[in-house]
N, C-alpha and C positions, 0 to 999 in steps of 0.2 A: 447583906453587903458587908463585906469584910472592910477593915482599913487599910488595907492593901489597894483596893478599889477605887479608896475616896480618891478623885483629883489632887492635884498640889493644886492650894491654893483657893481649893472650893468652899463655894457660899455653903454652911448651915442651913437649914430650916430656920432655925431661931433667930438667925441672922435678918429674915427679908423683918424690912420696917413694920414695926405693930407686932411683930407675932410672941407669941409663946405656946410653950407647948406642954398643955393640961395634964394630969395624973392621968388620965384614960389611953393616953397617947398621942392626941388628936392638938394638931398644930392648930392653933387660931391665931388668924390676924383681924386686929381688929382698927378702926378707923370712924373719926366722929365729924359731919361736913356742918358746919352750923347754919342754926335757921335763915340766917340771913344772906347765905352763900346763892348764888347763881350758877346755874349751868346755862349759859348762853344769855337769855333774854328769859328766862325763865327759873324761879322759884322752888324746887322739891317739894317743899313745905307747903306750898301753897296746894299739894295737894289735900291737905287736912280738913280744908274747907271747900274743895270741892263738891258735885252734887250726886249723892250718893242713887239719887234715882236712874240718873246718867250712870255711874258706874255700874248698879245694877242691870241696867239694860246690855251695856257691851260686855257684861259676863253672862248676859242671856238668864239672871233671875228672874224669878215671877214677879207679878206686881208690887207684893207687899216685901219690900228691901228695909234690911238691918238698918235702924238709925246712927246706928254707931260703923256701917262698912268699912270706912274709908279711915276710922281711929284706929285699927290695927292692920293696917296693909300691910304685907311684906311682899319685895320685890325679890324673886331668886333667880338664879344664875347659876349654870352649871360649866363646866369645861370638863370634858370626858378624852376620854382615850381613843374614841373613833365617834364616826356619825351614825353609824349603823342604827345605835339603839337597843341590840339585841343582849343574850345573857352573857355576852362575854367586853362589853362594855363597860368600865367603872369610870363613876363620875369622880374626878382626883379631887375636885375642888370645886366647894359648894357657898354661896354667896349668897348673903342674906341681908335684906339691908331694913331697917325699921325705925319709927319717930320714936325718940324720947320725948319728957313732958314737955320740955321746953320747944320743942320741933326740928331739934334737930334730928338729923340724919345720921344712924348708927349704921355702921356696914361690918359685919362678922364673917367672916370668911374662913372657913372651914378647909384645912388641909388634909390629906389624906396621904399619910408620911409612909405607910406600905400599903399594901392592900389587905393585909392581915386585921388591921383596926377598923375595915369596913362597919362595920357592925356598928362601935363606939362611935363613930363619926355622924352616924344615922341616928342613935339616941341623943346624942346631942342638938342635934338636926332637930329632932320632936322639942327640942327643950327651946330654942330658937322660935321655932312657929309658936308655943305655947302664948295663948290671945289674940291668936291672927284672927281676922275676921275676912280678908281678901287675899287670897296669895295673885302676884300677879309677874309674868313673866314675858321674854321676849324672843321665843325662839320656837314659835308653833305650837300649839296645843297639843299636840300628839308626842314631843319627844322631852321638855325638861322633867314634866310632873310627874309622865309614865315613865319612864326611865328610874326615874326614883322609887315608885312604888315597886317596879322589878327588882330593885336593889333588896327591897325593901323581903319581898315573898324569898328571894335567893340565898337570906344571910336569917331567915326564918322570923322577923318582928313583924311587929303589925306596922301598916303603912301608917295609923294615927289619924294625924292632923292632915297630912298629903290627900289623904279620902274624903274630909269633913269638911275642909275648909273650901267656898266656892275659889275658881279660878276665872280667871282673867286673862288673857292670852293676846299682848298688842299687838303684836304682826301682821294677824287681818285687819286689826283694826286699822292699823296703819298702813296699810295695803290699801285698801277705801278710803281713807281719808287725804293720801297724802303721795297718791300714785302718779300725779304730777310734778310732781316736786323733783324729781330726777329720774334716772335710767335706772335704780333699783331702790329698793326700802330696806338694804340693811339698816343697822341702828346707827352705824357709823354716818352714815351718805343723810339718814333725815335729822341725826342733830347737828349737823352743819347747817341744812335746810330749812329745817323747822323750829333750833333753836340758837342757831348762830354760833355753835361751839364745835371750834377745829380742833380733835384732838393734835395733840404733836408727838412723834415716834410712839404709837401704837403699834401694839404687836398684832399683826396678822392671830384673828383666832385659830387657824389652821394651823399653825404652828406649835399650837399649845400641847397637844398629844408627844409630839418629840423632845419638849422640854420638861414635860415630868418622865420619859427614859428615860432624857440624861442624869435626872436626881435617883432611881430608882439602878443604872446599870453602874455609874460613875459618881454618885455621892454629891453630885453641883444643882446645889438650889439656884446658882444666879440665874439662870434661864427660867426658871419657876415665879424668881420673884417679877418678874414682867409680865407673866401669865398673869400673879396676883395681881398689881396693879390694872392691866386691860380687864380683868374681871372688876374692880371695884368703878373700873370708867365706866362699864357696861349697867352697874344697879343704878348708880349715881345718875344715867342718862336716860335710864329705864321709868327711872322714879319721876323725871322731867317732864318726857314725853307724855307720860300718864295725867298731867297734870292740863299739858297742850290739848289731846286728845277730849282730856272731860271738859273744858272752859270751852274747846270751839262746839261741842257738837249740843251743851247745853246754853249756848250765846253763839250761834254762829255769826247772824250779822253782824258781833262783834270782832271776832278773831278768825272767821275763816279770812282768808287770803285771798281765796279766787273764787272762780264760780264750780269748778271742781272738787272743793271744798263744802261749800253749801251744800251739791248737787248726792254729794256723799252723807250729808248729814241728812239730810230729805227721806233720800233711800234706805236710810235705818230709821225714820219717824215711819215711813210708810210699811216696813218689815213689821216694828216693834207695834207701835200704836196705831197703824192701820192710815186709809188714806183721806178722812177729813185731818187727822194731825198734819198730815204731809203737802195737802194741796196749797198753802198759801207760801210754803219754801220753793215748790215748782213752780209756783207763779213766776216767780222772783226769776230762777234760775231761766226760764223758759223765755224771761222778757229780756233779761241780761245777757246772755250768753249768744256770742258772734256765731258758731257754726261749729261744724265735727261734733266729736265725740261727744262733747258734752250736752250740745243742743239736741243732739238725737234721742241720748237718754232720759235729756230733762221733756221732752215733749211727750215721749213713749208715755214713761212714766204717768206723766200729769195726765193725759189722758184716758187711761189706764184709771186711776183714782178718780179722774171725774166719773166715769161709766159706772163704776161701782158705791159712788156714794149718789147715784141718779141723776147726776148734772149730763144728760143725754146731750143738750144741743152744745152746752160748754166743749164738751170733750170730743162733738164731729168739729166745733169750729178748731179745735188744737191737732183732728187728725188734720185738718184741710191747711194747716198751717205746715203741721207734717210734709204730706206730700207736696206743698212746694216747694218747701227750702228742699227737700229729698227724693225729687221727682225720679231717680233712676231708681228707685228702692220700691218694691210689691207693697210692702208692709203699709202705710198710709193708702192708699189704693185701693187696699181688701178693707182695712178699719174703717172706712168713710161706708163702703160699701155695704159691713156688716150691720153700720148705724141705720143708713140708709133702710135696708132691707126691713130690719128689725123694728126699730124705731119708729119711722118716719112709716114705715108702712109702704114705701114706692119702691117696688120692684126692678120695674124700668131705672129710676135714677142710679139703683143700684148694681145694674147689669152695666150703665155707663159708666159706672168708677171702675169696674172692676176691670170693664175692659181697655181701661186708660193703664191698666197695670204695666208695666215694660219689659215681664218677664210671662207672656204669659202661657209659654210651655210649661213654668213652675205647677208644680201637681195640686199643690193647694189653689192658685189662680184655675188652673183647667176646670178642676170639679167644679170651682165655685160657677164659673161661666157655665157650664154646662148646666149646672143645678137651676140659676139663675133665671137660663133662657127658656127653658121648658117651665117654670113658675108665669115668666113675662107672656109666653103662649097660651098658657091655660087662661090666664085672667083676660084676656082680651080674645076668649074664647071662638067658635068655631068661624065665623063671617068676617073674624080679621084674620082668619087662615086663608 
């Protein structure tokens, strides 16, 4: 970029608030929220003391979790040049946010002033994670960390810490936990939701691709420094939610919200620890919950865990509760049926559930009636033919 280029009047790099820009090349801005700051109704810091068992579980570790996970979290954050993900995508601007001793919240924010310094930007990047214990992030598990380690093979380093370090990905998380809360789960819409913080003039992330052109064809950081700031909203909100996430789903009756909530925490006790952990949150949810979605699941489910940890008549009386809040539905119908069958040993009672089914052209209903009624024949053998 010649000077001939630059805008009149255009923002520097060095210009946007916090930054400077290192011997390597590599523009940082950097930004310190303190321990006692709030994002919404909620704490950052107060991840520190969250429960690292909890944490390990929603990063899918085995049983035996670091005691120390949650002393080196880093929250990252990318803004790239397209969504694609592929090898002609560069991450412009890399966000990294981590506790000091004291608990505050350090946010380092990695610029990427051509593409030529890729490289430096990415050792630097290693030198940021250096004591992470958790990286965690909010934009799918498949595109901030992989994208980076692409970067990573493309400019010839080793990916490091991006390979070593477990990941944490809230998106699903937040997707299950908190899929009531409004018409979608970006990170925008659930911490108004979930933590009560309206940001104000946010830049559209979609926008952020065309405001590092304008720095790279016309020399103007201004568009870039709003990029930076919605990146440093996005760790700052990241690191919150993480904090929402670990507190409800290790104290739910304390901080879930609804029964939606619970019913979500349940359904990862019964994934993670199986379903004597999880039967006495479906209790709950099963005895609480008015109808729809939530009661359907919460009954399945409990049912489901009762069969399997041997509670036989518990789990026919939850399907029989099934099929009548959900009498248009097969599903309670065949389960009462299956119990029946199995169970209880009454073939007969169970040729009558099945055939109270309401669908019973359905192929799993047909076979089973068909299976059923030649069983009900045989045993009441030739002289009740």
């Amino acid at each position: 970029m010649t000077a001939a280029m630059v805008a009149r009047g255009a923002m520097r790099l060095e210009e946007i608030p916090g930054a400077t820009r290192e011997e390597d090349g590599v523009v940082v801005v950097r930004a310190v929220v303190p321990a006692e700051e709030r994002v919404g109704r909620v704490a950052p810091a107060d991840a520190l003391v969250g429960s690292v068992e909890v944490a390990g579980a929603l990063a899918g570790l085995g049983p035996e979790v670091p005691t120390d996970l949650l002393q080196g979290v880093r929250v990252l954050d990318l803004e790239t040049t397209g969504l694609a993900g592929g090898a002609g995508t560069l991450a412009f601007l890399v966000g990294v946010a981590r506790f000091a001793g004291d608990g505050a919240l350090v946010v380092e924010q990695l610029v990427l002033s051509r593409p030529s310094v890729e490289s430096k930007m990415l050792a630097r990047l290693d030198g940021l994670l250096e004591g992470a214990t958790l990286l965690v992030t909010f934009n799918g598990k498949a595109f901030d960390v992989p994208l980076l380690r692409t970067r990573c093979v493309l400019t010839r380093r080793s990916a490091g810490r991006l390979e070593a370090v477990p990941h944490l990905d809230l998106l699903g998380v937040a997707r299950r936990l908190w899929r009531g809360r409004g018409d979608d789960c970006r990170q925008i819409t659930l911490e108004e939701r979930v933590l009560g913080r309206r940001r104000s003039d946010d830049l559209p992330g979609a926008m952020a691709p065309a405001a590092y052109a304008t720095w790279l064809t016309v020399g103007d950081a201004g568009p870039l420094a709003r990029v930076v700031e919605h990146n440093r909203d996005d760790l700052v909100g990241a690191m919150a939610l993480l904090v929402a996430a670990l507190r409800t789903h290790e104290d739910p009756l304390t901080w879930a919200e609804d029964d939606s909530e619970l019913l979500a925490v349940a359904e990862h006790r019964l994934r993670r620890a199986g379903p004597a952990a999880a039967v006495p949150l479906l209790t709950l949810v099963a005895e609480r919950a008015r109808g729809g979605r939530v009661l359907r699941r919460a009954l399945a489910r409990l049912a489901y865990a009762e069969r399997r940890t041997g509670q036989f008549d518990a789990a026919r009386r939850t399907w029989e509760r099934y099929r009548a809040r959900f009498p248009a539905e097969n599903l309670g119908h065949l389960e009462v049926a299956k119990l029946l069958e199995h169970r209880v040993c009454d073939p007969e009672a169970a040729l009558a559930a099945a055939r109270a089914a309401p669908q019973p052209e359905d192929d799993g209903v047909a076979l089973r009636l068909e299976r059923l009624a030649r069983k009900v024949a045989v045993g009441r053998g030739p002289a009740a033919r």
